[in-house]
N, C-alpha and C positions, 0 to 999 in steps of 0.2 A: 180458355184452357189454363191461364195461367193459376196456379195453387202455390201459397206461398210454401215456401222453403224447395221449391220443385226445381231442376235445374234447368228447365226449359217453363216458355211461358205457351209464351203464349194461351061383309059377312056371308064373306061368303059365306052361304048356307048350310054349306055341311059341317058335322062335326070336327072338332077338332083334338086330337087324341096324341099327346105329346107320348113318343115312341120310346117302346123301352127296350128289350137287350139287341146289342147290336146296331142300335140306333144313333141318334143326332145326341140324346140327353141324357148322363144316368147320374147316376149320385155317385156323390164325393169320396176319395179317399184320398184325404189329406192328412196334415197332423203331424210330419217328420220334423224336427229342428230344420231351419231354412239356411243356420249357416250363412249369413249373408255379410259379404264384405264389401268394401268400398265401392259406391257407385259411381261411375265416370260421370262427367257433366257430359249433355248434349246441347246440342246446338235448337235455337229457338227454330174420335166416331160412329031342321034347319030352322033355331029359335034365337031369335036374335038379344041380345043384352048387352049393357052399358059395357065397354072396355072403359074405364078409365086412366088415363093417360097425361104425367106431367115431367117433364117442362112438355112434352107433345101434348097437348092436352085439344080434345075434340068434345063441343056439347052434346052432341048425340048421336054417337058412334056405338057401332056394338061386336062382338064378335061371338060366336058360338062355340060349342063344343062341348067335351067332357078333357079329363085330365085323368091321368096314371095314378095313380097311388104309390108314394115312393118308397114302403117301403116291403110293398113286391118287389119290384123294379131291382131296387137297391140287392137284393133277397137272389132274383134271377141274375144281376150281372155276375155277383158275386160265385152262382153257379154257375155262368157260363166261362169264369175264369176272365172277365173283362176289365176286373177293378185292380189297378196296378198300385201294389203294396210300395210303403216307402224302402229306401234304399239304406245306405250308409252303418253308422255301426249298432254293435251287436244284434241282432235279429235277423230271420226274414222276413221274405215278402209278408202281404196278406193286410186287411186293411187294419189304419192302426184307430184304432179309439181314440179317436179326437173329433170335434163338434165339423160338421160339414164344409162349412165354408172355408173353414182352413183354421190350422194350430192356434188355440187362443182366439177363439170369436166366439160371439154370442150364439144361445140355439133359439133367439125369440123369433126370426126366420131361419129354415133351413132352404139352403140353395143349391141345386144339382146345376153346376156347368152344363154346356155346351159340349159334347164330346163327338168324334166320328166313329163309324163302322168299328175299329178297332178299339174302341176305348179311349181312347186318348182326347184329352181336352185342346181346343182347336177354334180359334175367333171367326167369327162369320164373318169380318171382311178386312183383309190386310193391305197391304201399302199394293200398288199395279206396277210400280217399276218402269213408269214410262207416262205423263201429262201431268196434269196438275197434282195428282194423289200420286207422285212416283214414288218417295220416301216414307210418308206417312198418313196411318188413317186416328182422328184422335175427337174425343167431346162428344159423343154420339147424342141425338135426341132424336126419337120416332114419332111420327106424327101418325096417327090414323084416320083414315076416310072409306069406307063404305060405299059412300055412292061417286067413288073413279068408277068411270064406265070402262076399264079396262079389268077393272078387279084386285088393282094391287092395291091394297087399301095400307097397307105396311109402309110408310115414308121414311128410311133413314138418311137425317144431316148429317154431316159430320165435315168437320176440321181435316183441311189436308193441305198436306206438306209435298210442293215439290222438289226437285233434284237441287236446284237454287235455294230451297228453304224463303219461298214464297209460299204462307199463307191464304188459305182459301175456303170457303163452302162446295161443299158435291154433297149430292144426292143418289141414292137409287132406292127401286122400289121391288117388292114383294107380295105373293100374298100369303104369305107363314110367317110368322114375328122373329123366325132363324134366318131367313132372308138366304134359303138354299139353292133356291131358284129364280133366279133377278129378273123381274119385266122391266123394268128400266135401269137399262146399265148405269155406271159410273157417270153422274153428268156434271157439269162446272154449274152452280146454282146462283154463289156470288159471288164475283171475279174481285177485281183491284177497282176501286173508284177511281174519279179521276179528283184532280190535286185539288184539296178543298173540300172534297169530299167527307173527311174524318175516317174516311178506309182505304186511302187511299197506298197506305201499307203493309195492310193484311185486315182479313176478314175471319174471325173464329168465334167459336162455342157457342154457334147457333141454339134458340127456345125459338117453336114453332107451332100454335093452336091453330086447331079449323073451327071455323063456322059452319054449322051445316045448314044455316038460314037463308044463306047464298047461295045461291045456283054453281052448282061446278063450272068454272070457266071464267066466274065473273071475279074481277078484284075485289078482293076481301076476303075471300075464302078462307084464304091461308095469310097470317101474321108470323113474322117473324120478327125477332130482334138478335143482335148479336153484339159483340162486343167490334167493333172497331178499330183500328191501329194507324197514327197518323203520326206527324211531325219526324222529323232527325232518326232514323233508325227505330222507327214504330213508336217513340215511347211516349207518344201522348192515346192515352183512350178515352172511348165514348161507345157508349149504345148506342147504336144504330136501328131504327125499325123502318120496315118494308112490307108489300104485300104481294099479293099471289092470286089467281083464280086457277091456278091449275099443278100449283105446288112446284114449277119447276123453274115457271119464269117468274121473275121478280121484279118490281117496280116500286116506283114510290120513297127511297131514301132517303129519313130525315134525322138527324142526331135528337135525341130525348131529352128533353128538358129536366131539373128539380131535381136530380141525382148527383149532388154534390152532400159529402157527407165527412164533419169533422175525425171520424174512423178512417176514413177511405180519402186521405192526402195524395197518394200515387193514382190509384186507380180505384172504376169499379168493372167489375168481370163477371160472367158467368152464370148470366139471367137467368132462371126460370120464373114463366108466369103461369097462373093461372087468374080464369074466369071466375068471378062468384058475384051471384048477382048482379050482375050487370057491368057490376067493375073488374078492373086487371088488378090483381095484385104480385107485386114480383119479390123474390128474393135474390140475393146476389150475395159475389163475393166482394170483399171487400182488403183492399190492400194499403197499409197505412206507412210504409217504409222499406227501405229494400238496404240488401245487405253489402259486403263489400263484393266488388265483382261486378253488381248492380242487380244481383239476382234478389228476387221478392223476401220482403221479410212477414213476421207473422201478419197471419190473415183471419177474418172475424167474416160473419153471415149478417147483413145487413138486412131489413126490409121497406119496400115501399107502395104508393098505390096511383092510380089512375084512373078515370072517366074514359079517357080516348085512345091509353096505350102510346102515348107518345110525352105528356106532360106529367110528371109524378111526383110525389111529397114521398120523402122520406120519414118515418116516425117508429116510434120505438113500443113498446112494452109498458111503459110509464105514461104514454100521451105525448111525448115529447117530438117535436118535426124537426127540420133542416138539420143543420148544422146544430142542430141544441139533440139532434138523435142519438141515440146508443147501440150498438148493435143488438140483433136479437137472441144470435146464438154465438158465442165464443168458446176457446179452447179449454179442455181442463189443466187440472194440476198434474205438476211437473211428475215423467213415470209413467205417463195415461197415455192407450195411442194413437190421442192426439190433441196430447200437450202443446208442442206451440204452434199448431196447423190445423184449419178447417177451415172447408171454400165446397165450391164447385156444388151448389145444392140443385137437389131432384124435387119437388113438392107435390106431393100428391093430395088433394082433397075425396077424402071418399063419403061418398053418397050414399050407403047405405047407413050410416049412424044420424044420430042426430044431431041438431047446429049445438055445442057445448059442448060434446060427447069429447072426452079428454084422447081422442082416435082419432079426432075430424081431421085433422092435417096430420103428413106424414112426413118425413123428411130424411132421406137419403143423400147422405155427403162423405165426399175426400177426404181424409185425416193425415195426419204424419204423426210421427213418433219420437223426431229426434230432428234439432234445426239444421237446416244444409244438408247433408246425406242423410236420406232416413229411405224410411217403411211407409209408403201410402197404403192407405186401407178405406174400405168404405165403413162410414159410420150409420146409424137409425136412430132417431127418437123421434117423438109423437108428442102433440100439440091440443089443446082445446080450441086456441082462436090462431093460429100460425104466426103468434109473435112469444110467447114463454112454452119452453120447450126441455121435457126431460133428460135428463145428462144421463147419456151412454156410459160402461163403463167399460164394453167388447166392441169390436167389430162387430160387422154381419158378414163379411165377407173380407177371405185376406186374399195374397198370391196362393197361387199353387207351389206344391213343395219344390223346391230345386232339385229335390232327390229323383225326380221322373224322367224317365227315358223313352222317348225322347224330351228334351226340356220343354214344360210349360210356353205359350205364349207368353201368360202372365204371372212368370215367376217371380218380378220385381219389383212391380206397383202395380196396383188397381188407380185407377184415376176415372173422374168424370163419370160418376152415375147417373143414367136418365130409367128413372123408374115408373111401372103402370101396376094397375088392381087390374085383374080379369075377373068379374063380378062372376061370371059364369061359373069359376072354378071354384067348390068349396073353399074357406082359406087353410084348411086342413089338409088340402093335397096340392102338389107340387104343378104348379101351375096359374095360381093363383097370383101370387109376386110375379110379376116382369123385370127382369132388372139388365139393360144393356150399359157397358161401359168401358173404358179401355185399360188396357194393360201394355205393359212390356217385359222383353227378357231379364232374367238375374244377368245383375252386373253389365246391363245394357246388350247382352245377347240377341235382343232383338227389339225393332225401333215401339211405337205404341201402335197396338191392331186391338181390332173393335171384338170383342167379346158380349156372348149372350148366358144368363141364367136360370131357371123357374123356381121357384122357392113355394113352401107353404111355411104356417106358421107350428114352433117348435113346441116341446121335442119330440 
């Protein structure tokens, strides 16, 4: 979880028909001035076709459906009086022209939140107030599988924080990607290692693919790696990977080798992998200094690759490996938002273009705006081979306005995107992008709860 400048670190068979007035999802009205002042520090989630899904990434998973069209949807809420106008001065209500995702973002995806019955934008899973996830739910990443013989083909990880501010892995499962209805509640997936272990002081920002070559039940099905936390007060990490046959028990942890990188002096964080061809390739964040206080200083997107998912070489853009690597993706220039911050990447490779196709990798990442107190936002750009990658100049998605009443979950930061393609869905209609990831209240209003979006491509 950890993002630098952050003040905390750490088919089914029938169709599927994202709902519209009244419902779980509608489109945005965002766009007010956010107003945002100083943020307090805290203290340290029936035809069948490809989902594609990363850091969850599954080889041959599918889901079905059809999708809404958003901008009926948008058209009906609108008339049913559901889209809540910004607040504050001069004006009323009523929605304000500005790009979907929120004030100052890109339209090359647009994205309709998560919303309830009433309109109002609403995270599909928050802190429980009581066991391991008492405090907080944060780093989400969903895994997909098909053939659970229970049907909940939906896996969300995620990072949780109990009452102590003990870090941990939980799980639950679903079979709607809103995760409305849980078949498997809240579970503890990867507890505290024991000493020596390299987790043995927290476990976070779970990346988790399936195999569907293995038999449900058998180990290997499910991989996972995560970020690690050991020595003196957490502050040594490591990758840690493990596996699964049944996605909920874990076995098998061993710290990753060849992930030392002259970028990434502090740490590295916040895996996502993906399969291709046979190999894992991973991207990470990468953390090379930390500020005063001890909080993270700027961070860069590193890449690397593997045979076995547990020994990997770092390498860059240029052919360069180890410590001679470079990061692949870095911050822009000072003004941009996200100048001296970006981590936490999503990578999606999608299969419907071809190997070159300047679209084959996709990349959804954390941003900030400003070092130490800022504005996290999610960022986008797009890749030929997932090592040189075009420079954003928007968001894709920011907070929600603070102007909303009741206040946004994630009026304060977006953090920690895990993005999927639903191949099913045209990418012209909303539904198409998957994008879970967390947020928190303005000005720390409320801790980080796990948010859902659907997006098609703009305008």
């Amino acid at each position: 979880m950890p993002l630098v400048c952050r003040s905390h670190e750490v088919t089914d068979s029938r169709a599927r028909a994202l709902p519209c007035v009244g419902a779980r999802i509608a489109s945005e009205a965002t766009g007010c001035d956010r107003g945002k002042g100083p943020r307090p520090q805290r203290a340290i989630g029936g035809t069948e076709v490809p989902l594609i899904l990363f850091p969850a990434f599954e080889k041959r998973d599918s889901v079905s459906g059809s999708a809404w069209n958003l901008g009926i949807a948008t058209l009906l809420l609108a008339l049913a009086g559901l889209l809540p106008g910004c607040g504050g001065g001069g004006g009323g209500g009523g929605v304000a022209a500005a790009p979907p995702g929120g004030s100052g973002t890109s339209t090359e995806i647009v994205y309709s939140r998560h919303r309830n019955a009433a309109g109002q934008i609403t995270p599909i899973l928050s802190e429980s107030g009581g066991g391991f996830d008492a405090a907080e739910v944060d780093s989400p990443v969903v895994a997909v599988d098909s053939g659970r013989p229970a049907g909940d083909k939906f896996l969300l990880y995620y990072e949780a924080q109990s009452a102590t501010g003990v870090n941990t892995i939980g799980v639950c499962s679903a079979n709607e990607e809103d995760f409305e209805v849980l078949v498997i509640l809240r579970t503890l997936a990867v507890g505290l290692g024991a000493m020596g272990s390299g987790y043995e002081a927290g476990a976070t920002d779970p990346a988790v693919i399936v195999d569907k070559s293995i038999p449900f039940g058998t180990g290997g099905r499910y991989r996972m790696w995560f970020e690690g936390r050991s020595g003196a007060a957490g502050a040594d990490s490591s990758i840690i990977h493990c596996t699964s046959g049944d996605g909920i028990a874990w076995s098998g942890f061993t710290e990753c080798t060849g992930l030392a990188a002259s970028f990434a002096s502090v740490r590295i964080a916040d895996p996502t992998v993906v399969e291709d061809g046979g190999d894992f390739r991973m991207w990470f964040e990468a953390v090379d200094s930390t500020l005063a206080g001890g909080a993270d200083g700027p961070g860069v997107i590193g890449y690397a690759e593997s045979q076995d998912g547990v020994d990997w070489q770092i390498r860059d853009a240029a052919g360069a490996t180890g410590l001679a690597a470079s990061p692949v993706f870095e911050t822009s220039a000072a003004g941009t938002f996200e100048a001296p911050c970006v981590g936490s990447p999503s990578v999606v490779l999608d299969p419907t273009v071809a190997v070159g196709s300047a679209r084959r990798f996709l990349l959804w990442y954390e941003a900030a705006d400003v070092a130490g107190n800022s504005t996290h936002t999610i960022g986008f750009a797009t890749s030929a081979d997932g090592l040189s990658w075009t420079d954003p100049q928007l968001p894709v998605l920011a907070p929600s306005s603070d102007s909303l009443v009741p206040l946004p979950f994630d009026s304060g930061d977006l953090e920690h995107p895990s993005a999927a393609l639903d191949i099913a869905v045209p990418s012209n209609l909303a539904g198409h992008y998957l994008l879970w990831y967390s947020g928190d209240g303005e000005n720390g209003a409320s801790p980080n709860r796990i948010g859902f979006a659907a997006g098609r491509d703009g305008p």
